[in-house]
C-alpha positions as CSV (number, residue, x, y, z in Angstrom):
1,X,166.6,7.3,-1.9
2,X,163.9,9.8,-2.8
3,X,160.1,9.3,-2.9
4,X,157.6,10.2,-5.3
5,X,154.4,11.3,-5.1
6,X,151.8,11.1,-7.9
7,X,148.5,13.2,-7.9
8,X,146.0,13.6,-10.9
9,X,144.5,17.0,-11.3
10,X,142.3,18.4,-13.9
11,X,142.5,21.6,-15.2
12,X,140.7,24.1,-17.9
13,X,141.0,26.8,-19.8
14,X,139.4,29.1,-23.2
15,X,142.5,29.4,-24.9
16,X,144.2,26.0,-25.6
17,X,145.4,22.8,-23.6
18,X,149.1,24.0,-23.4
19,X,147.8,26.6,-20.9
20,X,145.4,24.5,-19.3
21,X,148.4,22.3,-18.9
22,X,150.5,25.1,-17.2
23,X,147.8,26.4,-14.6
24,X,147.3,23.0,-13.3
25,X,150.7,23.0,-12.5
26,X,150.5,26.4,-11.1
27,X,147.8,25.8,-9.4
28,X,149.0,22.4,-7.8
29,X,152.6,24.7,-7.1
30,X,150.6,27.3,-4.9
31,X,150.4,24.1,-1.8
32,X,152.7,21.5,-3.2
33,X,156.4,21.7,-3.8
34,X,159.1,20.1,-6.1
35,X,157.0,18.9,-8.5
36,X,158.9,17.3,-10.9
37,X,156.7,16.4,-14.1
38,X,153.5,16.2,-15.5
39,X,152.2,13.9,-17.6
40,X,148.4,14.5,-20.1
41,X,146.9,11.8,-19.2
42,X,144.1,13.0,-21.5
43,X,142.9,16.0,-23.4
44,X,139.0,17.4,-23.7
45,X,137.2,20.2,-25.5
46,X,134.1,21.8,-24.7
47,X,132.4,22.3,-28.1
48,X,129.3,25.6,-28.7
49,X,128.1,26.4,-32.4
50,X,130.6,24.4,-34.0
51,X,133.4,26.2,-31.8
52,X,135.9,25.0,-29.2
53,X,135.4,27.3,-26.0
54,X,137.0,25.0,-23.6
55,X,140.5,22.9,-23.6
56,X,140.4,20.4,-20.4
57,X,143.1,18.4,-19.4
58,X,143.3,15.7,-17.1
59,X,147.2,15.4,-16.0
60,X,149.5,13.3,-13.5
61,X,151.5,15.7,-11.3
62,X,154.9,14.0,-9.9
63,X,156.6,15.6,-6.6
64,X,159.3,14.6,-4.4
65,X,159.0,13.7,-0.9
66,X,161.5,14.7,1.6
């Protein structure tokens, strides 16, 4: 039987909320291990002169417990 951890982390970024996606889980890799799956739990923007100049993400991270 394995256990399973699940941590929300938010994460942002200027060019879209793929990538925002992908550094939260890079981030989150640099001190936790076997992560599993993410899940966007929801999507932001960050809006100046009619322009999107942030993509934020609010994601569940799933790991495995040894």
């Amino acid at each position: 039987m394995s256990i399973v951890k699940v941590i929300e982390v938010m994460a942002n970024s200027p060019e879209s909320w793929e990538d925002a996606t992908r550094k939260a889980v890079k981030q989150a890799g640099k001190t936790i291990k076997n992560i599993r799956s993410v899940y966007v739990k929801e999507q932001t923007a960050v809006v100046r002169n009619e322009e999107i100049t942030e993509y934020r993400v609010n994601v569940k991270l799933s790991f495995q417990i040894n």
